[in-house]
C-alpha positions as a LaTeX table, in Angstrom:
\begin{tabular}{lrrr}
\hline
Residue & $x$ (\AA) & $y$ (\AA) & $z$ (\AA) \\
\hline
Unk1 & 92.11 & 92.92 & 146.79 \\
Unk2 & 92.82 & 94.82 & 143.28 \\
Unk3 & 94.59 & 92.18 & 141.01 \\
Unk4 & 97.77 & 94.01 & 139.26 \\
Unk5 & 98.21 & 94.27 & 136.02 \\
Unk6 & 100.47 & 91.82 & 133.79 \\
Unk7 & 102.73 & 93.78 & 131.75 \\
Unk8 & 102.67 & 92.68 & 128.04 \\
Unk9 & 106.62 & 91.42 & 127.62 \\
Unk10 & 108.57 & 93.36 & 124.82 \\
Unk11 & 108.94 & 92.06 & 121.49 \\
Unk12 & 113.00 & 91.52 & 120.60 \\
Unk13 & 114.00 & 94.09 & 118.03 \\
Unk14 & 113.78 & 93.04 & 114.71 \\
Unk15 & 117.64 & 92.32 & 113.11 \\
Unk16 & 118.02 & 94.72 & 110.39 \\
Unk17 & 119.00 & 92.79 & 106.94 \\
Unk18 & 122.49 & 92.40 & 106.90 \\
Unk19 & 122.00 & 89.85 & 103.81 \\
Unk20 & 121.91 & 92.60 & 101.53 \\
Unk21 & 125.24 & 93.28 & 101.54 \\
Unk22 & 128.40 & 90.38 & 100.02 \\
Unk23 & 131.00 & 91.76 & 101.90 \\
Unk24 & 131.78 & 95.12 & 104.39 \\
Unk25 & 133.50 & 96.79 & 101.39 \\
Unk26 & 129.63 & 96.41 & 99.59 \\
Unk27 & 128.40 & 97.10 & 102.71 \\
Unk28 & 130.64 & 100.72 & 102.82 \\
Unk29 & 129.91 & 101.40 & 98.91 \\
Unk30 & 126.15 & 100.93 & 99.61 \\
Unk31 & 126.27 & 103.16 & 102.59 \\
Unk32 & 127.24 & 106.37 & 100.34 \\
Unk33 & 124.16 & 108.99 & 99.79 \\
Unk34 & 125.15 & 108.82 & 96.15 \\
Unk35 & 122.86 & 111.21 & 94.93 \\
Unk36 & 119.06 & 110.27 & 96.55 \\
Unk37 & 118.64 & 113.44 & 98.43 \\
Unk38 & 119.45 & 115.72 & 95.19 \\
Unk39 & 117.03 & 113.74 & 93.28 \\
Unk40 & 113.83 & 114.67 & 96.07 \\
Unk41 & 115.28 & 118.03 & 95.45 \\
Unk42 & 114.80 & 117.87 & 92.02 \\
Unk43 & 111.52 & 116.94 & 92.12 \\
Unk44 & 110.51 & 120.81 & 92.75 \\
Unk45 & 111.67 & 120.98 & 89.03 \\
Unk46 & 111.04 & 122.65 & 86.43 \\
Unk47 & 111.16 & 126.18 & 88.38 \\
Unk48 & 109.53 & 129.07 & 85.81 \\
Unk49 & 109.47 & 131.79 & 87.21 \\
Unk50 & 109.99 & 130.63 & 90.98 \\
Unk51 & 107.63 & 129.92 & 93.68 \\
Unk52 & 106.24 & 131.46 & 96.80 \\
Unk53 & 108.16 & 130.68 & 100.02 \\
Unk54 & 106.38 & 129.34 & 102.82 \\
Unk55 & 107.82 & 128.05 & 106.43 \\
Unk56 & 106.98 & 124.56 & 105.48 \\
Unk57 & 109.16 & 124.79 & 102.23 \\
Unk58 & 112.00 & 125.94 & 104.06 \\
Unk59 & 111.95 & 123.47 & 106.49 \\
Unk60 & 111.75 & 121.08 & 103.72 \\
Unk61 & 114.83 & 122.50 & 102.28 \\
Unk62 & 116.91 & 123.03 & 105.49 \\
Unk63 & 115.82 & 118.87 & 106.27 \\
Unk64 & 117.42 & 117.84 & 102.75 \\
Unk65 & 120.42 & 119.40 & 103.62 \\
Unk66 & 120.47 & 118.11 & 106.64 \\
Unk67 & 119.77 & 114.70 & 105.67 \\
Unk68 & 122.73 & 114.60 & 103.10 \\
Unk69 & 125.01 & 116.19 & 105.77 \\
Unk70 & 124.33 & 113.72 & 108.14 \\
Unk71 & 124.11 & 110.85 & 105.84 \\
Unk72 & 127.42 & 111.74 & 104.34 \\
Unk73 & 129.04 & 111.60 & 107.93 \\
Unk74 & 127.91 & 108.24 & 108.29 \\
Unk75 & 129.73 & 106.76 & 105.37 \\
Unk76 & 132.90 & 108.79 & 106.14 \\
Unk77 & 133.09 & 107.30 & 109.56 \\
Unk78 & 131.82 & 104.04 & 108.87 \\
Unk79 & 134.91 & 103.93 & 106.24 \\
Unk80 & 136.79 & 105.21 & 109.23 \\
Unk81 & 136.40 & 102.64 & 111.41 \\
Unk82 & 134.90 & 104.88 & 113.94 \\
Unk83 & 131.49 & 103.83 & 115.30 \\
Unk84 & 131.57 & 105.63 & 118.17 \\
Unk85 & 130.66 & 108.22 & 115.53 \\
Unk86 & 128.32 & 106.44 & 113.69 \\
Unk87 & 125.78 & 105.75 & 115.93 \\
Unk88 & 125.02 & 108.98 & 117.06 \\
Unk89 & 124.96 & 110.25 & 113.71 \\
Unk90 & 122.31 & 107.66 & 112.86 \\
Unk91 & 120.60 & 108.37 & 115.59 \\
Unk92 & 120.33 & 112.01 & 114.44 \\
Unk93 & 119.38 & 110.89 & 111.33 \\
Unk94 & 115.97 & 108.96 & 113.21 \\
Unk95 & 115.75 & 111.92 & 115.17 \\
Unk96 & 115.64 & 114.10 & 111.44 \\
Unk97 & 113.10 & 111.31 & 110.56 \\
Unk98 & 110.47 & 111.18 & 112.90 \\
Unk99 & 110.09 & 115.20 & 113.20 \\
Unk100 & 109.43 & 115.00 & 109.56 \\
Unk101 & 106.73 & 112.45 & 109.67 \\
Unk102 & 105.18 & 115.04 & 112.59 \\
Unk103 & 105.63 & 117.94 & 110.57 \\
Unk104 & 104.04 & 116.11 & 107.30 \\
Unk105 & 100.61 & 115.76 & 109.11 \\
Unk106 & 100.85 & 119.03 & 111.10 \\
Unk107 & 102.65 & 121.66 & 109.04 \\
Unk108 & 101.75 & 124.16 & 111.65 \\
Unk109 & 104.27 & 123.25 & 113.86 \\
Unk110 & 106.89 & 124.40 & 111.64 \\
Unk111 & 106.42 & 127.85 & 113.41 \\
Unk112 & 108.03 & 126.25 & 116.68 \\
Unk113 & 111.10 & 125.27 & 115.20 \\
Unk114 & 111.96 & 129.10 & 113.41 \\
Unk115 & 113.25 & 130.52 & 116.66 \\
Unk116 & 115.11 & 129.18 & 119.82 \\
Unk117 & 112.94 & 127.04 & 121.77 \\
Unk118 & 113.30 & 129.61 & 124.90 \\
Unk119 & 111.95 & 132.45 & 122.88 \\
Unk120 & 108.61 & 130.40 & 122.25 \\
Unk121 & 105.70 & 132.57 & 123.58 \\
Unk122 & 104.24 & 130.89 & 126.81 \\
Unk123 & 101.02 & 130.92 & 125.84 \\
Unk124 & 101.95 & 129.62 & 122.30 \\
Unk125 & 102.36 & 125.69 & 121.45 \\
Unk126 & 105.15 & 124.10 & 122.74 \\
Unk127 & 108.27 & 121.77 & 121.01 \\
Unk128 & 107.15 & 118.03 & 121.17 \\
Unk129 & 109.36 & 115.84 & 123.33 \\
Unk130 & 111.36 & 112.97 & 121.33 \\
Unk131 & 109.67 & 110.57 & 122.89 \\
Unk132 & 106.63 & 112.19 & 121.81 \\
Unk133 & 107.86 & 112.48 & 117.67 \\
Unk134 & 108.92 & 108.70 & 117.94 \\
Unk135 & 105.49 & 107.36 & 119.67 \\
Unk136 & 103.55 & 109.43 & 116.59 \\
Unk137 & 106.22 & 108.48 & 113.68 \\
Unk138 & 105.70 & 104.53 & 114.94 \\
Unk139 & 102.17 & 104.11 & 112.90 \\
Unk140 & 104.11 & 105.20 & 109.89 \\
Unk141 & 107.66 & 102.98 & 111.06 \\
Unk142 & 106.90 & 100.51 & 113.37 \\
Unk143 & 110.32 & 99.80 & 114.42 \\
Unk144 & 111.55 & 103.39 & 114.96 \\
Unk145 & 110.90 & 102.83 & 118.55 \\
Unk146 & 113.19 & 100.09 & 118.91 \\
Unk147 & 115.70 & 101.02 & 116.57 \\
Unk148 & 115.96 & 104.33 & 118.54 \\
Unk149 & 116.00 & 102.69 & 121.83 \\
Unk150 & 119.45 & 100.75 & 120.64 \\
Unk151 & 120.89 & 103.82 & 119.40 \\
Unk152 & 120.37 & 106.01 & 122.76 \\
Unk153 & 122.12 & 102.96 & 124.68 \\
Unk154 & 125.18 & 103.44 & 122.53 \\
Unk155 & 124.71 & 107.35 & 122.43 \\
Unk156 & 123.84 & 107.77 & 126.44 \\
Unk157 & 126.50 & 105.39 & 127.20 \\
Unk158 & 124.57 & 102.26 & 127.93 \\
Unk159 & 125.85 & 98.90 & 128.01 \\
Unk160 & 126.80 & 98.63 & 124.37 \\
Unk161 & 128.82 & 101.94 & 124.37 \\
Unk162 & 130.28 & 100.21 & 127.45 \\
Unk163 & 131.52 & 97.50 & 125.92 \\
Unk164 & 132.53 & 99.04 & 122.44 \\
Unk165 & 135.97 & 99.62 & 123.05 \\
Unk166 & 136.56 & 96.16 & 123.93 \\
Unk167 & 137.31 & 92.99 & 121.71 \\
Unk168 & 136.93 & 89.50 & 122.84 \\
Unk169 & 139.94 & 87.53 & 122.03 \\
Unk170 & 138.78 & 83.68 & 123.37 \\
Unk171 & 139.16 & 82.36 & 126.86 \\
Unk172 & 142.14 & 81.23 & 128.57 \\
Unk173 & 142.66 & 79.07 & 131.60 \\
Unk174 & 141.42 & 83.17 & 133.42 \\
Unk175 & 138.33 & 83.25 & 131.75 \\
Unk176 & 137.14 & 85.25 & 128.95 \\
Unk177 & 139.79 & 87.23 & 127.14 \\
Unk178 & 139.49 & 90.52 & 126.06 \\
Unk179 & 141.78 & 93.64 & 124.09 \\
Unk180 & 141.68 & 97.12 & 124.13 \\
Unk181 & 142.34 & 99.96 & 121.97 \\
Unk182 & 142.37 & 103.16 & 122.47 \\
Unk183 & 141.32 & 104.44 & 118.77 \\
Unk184 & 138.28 & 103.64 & 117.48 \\
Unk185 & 137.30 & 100.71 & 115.45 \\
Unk186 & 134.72 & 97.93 & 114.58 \\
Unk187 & 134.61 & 94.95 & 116.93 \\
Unk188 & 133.58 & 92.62 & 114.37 \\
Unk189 & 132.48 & 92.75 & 110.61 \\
Unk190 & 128.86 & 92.24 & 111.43 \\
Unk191 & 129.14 & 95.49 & 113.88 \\
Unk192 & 130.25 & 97.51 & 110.73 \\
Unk193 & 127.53 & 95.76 & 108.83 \\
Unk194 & 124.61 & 96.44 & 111.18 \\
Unk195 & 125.57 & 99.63 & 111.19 \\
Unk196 & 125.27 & 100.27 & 107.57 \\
Unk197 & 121.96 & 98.23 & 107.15 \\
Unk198 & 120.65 & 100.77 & 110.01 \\
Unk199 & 121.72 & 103.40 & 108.43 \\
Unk200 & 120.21 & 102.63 & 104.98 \\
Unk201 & 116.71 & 101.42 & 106.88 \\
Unk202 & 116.78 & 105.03 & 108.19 \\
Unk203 & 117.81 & 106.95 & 105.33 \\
Unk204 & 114.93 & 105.09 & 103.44 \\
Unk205 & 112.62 & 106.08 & 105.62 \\
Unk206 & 113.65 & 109.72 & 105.24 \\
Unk207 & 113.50 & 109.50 & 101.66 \\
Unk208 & 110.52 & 108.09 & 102.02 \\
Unk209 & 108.73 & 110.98 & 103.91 \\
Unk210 & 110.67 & 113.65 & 102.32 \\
Unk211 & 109.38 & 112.90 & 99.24 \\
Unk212 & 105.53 & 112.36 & 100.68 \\
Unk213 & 106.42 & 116.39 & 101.65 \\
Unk214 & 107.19 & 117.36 & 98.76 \\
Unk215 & 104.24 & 116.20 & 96.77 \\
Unk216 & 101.96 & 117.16 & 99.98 \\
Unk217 & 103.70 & 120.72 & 100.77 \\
Unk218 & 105.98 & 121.82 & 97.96 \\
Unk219 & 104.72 & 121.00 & 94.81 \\
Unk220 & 101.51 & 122.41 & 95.43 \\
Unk221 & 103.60 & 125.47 & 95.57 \\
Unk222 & 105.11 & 125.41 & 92.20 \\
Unk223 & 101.57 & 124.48 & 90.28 \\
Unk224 & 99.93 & 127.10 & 91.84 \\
Unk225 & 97.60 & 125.04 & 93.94 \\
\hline
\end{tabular}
């Protein structure tokens, strides 16, 4: 009789570093872009006479602004109060992450992303699924895959999401105790602080990459090699 298989129990998450921060007002200055995605632009710099344009290159620029437009979101809800924004703007951020760790080792597949993804050819190569984009960006970020698993519970409506909107309050003689509001907020200070330390561990990672593109893809372009 064929003996089944033991599945290997997941590892728990691994807490991102809320120590880094002394209070949720640090927490919400340190959450700000400031100016890190300029600064990958800049390293294209100094431009002579201009450079060739290539599909990679444009991607690279359309992902910086991307990155600061999402990243800037972030802080402006996270100041709101509003983390029902947050999240899936972080999670777009992962999303931003792991298709450019794909595109840094296959440059190619820029050419799939330049057109809606119904006009691809049918005999041409197809989008990669993100499931696919997170399994590959994992040997470069570990805990993508986890990270991104907690942020689709809160985006798909999961448990978490389900329990967002409401605050415990301590138990009474009925049992657990609980209020509700219907506008936004944190339920706790560490809530607002995990949030930010997410944020940041993603946003380095994209930094990270962004600027392993540019000396891989771009500057190439601008020394003529």
């Amino acid at each position: 009789m064929p003996q089944s298989r033991r599945r290997k129990p997941e590892r728990p998450p691994k807490r991102v570093d809320i120590s880094q921060f002394d209070s949720v007002e640090d927490a919400l200055e340190k959450v700000e872009p400031k100016s890190r995605y300029v600064e990958i632009g800049a390293m294209l710099l100094p431009l002579e006479d201009g450079m060739p344009s290539t599909l990679q290159s444009l991607f690279w620029m359309s992902m910086i602004t991307r990155s600061e437009g999402l990243h800037q979101a972030i802080a402006r809800e996270c100041k709101s109060a509003n983390p029902f924004a947050v999240f899936p703007l972080i999670r777009a951020l992962a999303e931003a992450v792991v298709l450019v760790f794909y595109v840094n080792d296959h440059p190619k597949y820029v050419r799939t992303l330049i057109v809606p993804e119904r006009s691809l050819p049918k005999e041409g190569p197809k989008r990669k699924s993100i499931k696919a984009l997170i399994s590959y960006a994992s040997a470069h970020a570990p805990g993508m895959e986890a990270v991104y698993r907690e942020l689709s519970e809160v985006t798909h409506f999961g448990s978490t999401a389900m329990w967002g909107p409401h605050k415990p309050e301590g138990r009474g003689e009925e049992g657990l105790r609980t209020s509700w509001s219907s506008e936004p907020r944190w339920r706790s200070d560490e809530e607002v602080l995990i949030a930010c330390a997410m944020a940041l561990e993603i946003a380095d990672a994209m930094e990270a990459v962004l600027r392993a593109f540019t000396r891989r893809h771009v500057l190439p372009l601008r020394d003529g090699v």
